[in-house]
N, C-alpha and C positions, 0 to 999 in steps of 0.2 A: 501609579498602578493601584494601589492602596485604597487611592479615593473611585478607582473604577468597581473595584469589587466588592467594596461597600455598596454603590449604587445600583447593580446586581444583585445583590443580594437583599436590599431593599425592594427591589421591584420583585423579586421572586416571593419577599413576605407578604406586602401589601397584595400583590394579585392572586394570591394563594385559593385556594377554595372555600377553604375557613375561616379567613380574615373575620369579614364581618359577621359571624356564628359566634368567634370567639372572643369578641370585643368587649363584651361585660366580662368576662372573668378576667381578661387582660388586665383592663380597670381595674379589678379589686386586688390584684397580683401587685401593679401601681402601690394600691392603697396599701396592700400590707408593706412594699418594701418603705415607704417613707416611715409607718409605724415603728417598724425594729430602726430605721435610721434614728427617729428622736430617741427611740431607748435607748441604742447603742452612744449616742450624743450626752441624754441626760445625764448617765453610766460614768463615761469619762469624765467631764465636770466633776462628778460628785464622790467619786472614786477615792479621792485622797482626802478628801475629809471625814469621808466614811471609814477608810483604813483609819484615820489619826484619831478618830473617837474610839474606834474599837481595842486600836495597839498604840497605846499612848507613848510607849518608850522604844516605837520602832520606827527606821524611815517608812514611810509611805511606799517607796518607791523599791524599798529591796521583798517589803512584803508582796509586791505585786512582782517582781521577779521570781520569786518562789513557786507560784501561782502559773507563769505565764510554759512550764512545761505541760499541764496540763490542758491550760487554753489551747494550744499548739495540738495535742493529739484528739481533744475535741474535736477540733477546727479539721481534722484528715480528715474522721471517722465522721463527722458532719456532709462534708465535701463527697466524700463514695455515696453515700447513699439517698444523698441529696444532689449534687450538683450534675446539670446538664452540659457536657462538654460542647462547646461548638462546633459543628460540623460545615464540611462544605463541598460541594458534589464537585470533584478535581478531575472527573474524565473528561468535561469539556474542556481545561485545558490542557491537558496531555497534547493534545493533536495540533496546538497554534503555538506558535512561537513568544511563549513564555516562560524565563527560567523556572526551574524545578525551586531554587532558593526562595523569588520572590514570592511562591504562592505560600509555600512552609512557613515563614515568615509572617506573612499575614494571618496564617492558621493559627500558628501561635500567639501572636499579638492580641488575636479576638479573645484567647481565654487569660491575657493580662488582664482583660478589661470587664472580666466575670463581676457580677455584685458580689461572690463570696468572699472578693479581693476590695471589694472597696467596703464594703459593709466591715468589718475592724477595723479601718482605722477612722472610722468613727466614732470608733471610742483609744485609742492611740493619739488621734492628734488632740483632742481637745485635755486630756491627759499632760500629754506634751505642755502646750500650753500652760496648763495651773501650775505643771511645773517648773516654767519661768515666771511665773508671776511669784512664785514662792522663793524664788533666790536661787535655783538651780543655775550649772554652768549654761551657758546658752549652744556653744558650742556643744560638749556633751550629750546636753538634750537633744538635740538637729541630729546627732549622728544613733543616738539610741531610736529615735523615731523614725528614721532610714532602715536599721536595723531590722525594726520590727515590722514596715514594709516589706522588704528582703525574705523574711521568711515566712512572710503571708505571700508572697507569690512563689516562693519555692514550694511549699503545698500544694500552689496551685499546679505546678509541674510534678510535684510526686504523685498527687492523685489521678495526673493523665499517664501516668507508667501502671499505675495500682488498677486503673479501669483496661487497660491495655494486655495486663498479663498478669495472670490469675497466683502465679508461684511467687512474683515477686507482693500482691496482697496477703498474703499465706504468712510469708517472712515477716514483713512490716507489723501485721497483728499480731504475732506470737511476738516479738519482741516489745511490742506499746503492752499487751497482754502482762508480760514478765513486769516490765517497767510495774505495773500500777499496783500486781500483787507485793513486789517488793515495796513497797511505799508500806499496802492495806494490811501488809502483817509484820511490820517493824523490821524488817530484817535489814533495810538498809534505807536510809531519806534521800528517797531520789528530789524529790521536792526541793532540800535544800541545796545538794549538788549542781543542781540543776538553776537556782537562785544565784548560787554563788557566778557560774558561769554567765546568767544573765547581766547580773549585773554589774560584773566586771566588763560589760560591753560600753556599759556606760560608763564606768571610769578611767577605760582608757581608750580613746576616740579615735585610733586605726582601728579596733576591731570590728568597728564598722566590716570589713576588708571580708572578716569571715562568712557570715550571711549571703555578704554580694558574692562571692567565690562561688557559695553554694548554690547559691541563684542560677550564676551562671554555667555552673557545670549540671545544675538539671534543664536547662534552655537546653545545651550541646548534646545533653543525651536524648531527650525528646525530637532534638530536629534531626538527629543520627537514626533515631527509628524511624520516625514519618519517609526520613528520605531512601531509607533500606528497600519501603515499598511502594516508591514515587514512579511505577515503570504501569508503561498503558498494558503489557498482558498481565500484570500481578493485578489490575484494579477490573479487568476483565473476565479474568482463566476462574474460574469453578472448583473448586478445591476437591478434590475426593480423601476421604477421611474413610478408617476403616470402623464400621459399625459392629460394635457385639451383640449380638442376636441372645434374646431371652424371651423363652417359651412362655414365661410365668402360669405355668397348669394350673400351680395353686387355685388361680382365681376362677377357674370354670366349675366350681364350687354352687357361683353365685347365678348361673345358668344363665338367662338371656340376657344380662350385664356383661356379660364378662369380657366381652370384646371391646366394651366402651373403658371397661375398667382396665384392660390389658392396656388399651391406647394414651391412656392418662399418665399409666404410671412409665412409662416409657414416654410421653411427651417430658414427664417431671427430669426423667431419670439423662436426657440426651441435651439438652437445652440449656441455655443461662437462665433465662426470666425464670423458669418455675424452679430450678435452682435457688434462685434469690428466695423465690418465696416461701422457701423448705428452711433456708436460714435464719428469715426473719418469725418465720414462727416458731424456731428455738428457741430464739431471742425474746420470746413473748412469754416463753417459761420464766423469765425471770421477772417480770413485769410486776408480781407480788410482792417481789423486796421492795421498791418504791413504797407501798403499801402498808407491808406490814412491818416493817423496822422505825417507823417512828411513830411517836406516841400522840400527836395529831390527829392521824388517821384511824389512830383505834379507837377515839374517843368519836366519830365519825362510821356507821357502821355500814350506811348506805355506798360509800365510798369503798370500803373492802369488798361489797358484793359486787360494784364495780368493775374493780382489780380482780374479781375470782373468774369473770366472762373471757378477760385476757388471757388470761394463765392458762386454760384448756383451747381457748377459741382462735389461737393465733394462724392457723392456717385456716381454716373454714372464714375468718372474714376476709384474708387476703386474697383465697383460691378462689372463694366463693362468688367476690362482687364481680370477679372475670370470667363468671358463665354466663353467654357464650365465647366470651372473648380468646378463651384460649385455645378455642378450632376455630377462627378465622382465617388461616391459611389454607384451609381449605373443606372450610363451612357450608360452602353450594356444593360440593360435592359429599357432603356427607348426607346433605338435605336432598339430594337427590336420588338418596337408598333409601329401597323399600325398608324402613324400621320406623316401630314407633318412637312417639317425640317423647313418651312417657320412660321407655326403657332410658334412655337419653339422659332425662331427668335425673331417676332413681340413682343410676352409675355416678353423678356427680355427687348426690347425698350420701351415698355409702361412703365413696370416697372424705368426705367432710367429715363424715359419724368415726371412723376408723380413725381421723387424723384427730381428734378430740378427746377420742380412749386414748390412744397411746401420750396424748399429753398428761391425761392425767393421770396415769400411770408411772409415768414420769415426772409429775411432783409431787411426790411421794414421799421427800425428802421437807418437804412443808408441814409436814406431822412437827417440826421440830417446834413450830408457831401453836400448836396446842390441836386438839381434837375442834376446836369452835373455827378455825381458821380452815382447817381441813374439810370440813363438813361442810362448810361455805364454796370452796372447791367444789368438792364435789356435786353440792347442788346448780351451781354454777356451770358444771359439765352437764346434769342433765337438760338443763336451761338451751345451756348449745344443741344440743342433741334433739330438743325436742320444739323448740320453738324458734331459733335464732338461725339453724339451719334452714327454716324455710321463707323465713326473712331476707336471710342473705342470700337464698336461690330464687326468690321474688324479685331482688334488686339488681339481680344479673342482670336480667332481660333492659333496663331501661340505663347499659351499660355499652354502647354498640360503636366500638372503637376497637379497632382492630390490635391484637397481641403482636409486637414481633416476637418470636419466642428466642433470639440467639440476641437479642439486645437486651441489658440489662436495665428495669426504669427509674427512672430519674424524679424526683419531685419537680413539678411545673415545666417537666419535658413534652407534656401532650395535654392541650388544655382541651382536649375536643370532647374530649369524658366529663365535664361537668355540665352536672343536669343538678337541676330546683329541684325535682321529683328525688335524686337520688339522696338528697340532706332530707329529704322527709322519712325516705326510707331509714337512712340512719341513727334517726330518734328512737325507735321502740327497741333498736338494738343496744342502746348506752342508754338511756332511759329509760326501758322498760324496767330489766333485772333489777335496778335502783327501787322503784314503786313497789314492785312485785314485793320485794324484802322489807322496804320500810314500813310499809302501813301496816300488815301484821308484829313487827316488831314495836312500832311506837304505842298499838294499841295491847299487842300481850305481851312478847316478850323474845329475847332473839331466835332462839330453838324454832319460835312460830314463822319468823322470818327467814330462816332457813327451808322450812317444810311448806311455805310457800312458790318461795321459787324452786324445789327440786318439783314441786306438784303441777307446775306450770308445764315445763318439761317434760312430764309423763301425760299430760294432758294433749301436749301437741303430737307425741305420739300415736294415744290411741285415736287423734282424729287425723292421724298421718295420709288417708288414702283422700278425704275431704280434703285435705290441703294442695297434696299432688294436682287432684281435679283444677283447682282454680290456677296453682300456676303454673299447667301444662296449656291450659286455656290464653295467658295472656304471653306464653312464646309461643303460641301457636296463630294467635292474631296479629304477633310483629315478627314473623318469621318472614316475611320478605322485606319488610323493612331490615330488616337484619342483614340479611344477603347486601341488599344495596350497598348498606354503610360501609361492610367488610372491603366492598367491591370500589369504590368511591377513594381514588387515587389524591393524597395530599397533596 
């Protein structure tokens, strides 16, 4: 049965719509996963020669024990916001006489055989390996390297609980969260606790037992949920949920926007996808530590004007490259009201302008990196405001992949979004600010390269109603291309 629905489900790929549209990025998807394979390959090999040159009077192996709690909550928080769960459309078989077991089963099985499960132990087994060539027990080693199988697939089952139900995400972060502070301000070494634990799996070769246990009881709970809702009117019946109504008057303020801006913020406020995207661009608040705590990068200045685009710009590039993407559910009906395509526009910019203040507003607390790092920020926010906003409302339009707005997105879950044109677009937005600030700064001085790029930013302002003109122009020439694509069933 196995090998049926495999074959199924190949013929559903290959005859797809987008099969062959999506075939060069496919390829390069190919290409990069053999890339991280040899690195993750090289990695392992070199691992324990690199630990014993570094830590000359320690095992190899318990230092990487120390180590491996951290890989492990990597490796969730990697998995959530990257990994594509398998799906598989189960009301055709509801209705034909096949157990409810074998389909959950197969469901499950397809996300054992995720690349996020095989890509570590690409660097585990050949590890393994050096390990026996160096005189480790052989036995020990076979069971530590099971081990660490075991709970690379039990993540793979925690992170289909964590994508499943939103409270139990909630818990699991606030406790990896605790974990890492307790470590980052001495108050207790989770690191070594957590060493010590590892590596008593390898000295004594039942503990094996633990991991697999674990394994197994996130297999039982996973297939206890799938099968809670394995009935043909739960995969059918329409859910009513009750909605809370918000006026938002505030925003009639902003006069013939104010219905598109009512609409947004209530698409943000009811939704998962723009959800996500409200989280990861708090997450891009912090994007400046990378940046500015080591002293590489300060010696490096084009690279902090870099890191200062992120710091205020984290929603305006995420919100922004998915205009119009985020009224695709119903796009031809909006484009089929008397309104202009301009008002339209503006509503998205303000909303991107607003979400930019309040970032940087919000790093504010970056003062503590000095006035020169600050001031960078802030130029950096005018930058978004005034030029990089209509960069990334340019780039919208050559974006015409429909949003779900109640599914959460995945890295390499929809390949139908890449466009050649759209990496062109994304040059002048990470390369621009760079240029902008260095060439005044290498020929006068950094203050200059500062008041370059805040002057950019005020520049694309005052020629803000010339920019509208041109790219109300080119969604106004692929405005029925637009409709189609939306409409254009996978």
């Amino acid at each position: 049965m196995f090998k049926r629905f495999l074959s199924l489900e190949w013929k559903q790929f290959s005859r797809s719509s987008y099969f062959e549209k999506g075939l060069a990025i496919k390829i390069l998807l190919i290409l990069a996963a053999l890339y991280f394979i040899a690195c993750f390959t090289v990695l392992g090999v070199m691992a324990f020669f690199m630990i014993e040159d570094g830590f000359p009077n320690q095992d190899p192996l318990v230092v990487v024990s120390n180590f491996l709690i951290f890989w492990f909550m990597a490796d969730l928080a990697f998995r959530f916001f990257m990994q594509q769960l398998p799906i598989m459309n189960i009301k055709p078989y509801m209705i034909i006489p096949i157990k409810r077991e074998t389909v959950i089963h197969y469901l499950l099985g397809k996300t054992t055989f995720s690349f996020f499960n095989i890509l570590p132990m690409f660097f585990f087994l050949p590890f393994s390996v050096v390990l026996l060539v160096q005189g480790y027990e052989p036995l020990l080693v076979i069971c530590w390297f099971f081990s660490m199988l075991f709970f690379t697939i039990s993540l793979n089952y925690l992170n289909f609980l964590l994508n499943k139900n939103n409270k139990f995400f909630y818990v699991i972060l606030s406790i990896l969260a605790g974990l890492v502070l307790l470590e980052y301000f001495e108050v207790y070494p989770i690191s070594e606790s957590a060493g010590i634990f590892f590596y008593t799996i390898y000295q004594k070769w039942y503990a094996v037992s633990i991991p697999m246990l674990l394994m197994i009881l996130l297999y039982r709970r996973n297939y206890k949920f799938i099968r809670e809702s394995f009935y043909l009117d739960d995969a059918i019946r329409k859910e009513s949920q009750e909605v809370s109504s918000s006026n938002l008057g505030f925003l009639n303020r902003f006069g013939d926007i104010a219905p598109f801006l009512k609409n947004d913020v209530k698409l943000i406020m009811r939704n998962a996808r723009p959800k996500q995207v409200m989280l990861m661009s708090f997450l891009f608040l912090f994007y400046g530590l990378i940046f500015y705590t080591v002293d590489t990068y300060k010696d490096s200045p084009a690279f902090l004007a870099f890191a200062s685009i992120f710091v205020t710009g984290g929603f305006l590039l995420s919100f922004g490259q998915l205009v119009p993407s985020w009224d695709s559910e119903y796009y031809k009906l909006l484009m089929s009201q008397n309104i202009p395509y301009r008002k339209y526009l503006e509503s998205k910019w303000y909303l991107m302008v607003v979400a930019v203040v309040v970032s940087f507003i919000l790093s504010t607390p970056y003062l503590y990196f000095g006035y020169k790092i600050y001031s960078m920020i802030a130029a950096g926010a005018l930058f978004n405001i005034g030029l990089n906003s209509f960069i990334t409302l340019y780039g919208g339009v050559l974006n015409r992949v429909p949003v779900e707005l109640n599914v959460k997105a995945k890295a390499f879950s929809n390949t139908q979004g890449f466009n050649p044109t759209q990496l062109l677009i994304a040059l002048p937005k990470m390369a621009g600010p760079m240029l902008i600030f260095y060439i005044p700064y290498k020929l006068i001085n950094f203050e200059a390269g500062i008041l370059a790029l805040a002057l950019s930013g005020i520049l694309g302002l005052v020629f803000k109603k010339f920019f509208f003109n041109q790219i109300e122009k080119v969604y106004q020439k692929g405005k029925y291309k637009t409709i189609a694509a939306f409409d254009e069933k996978k």
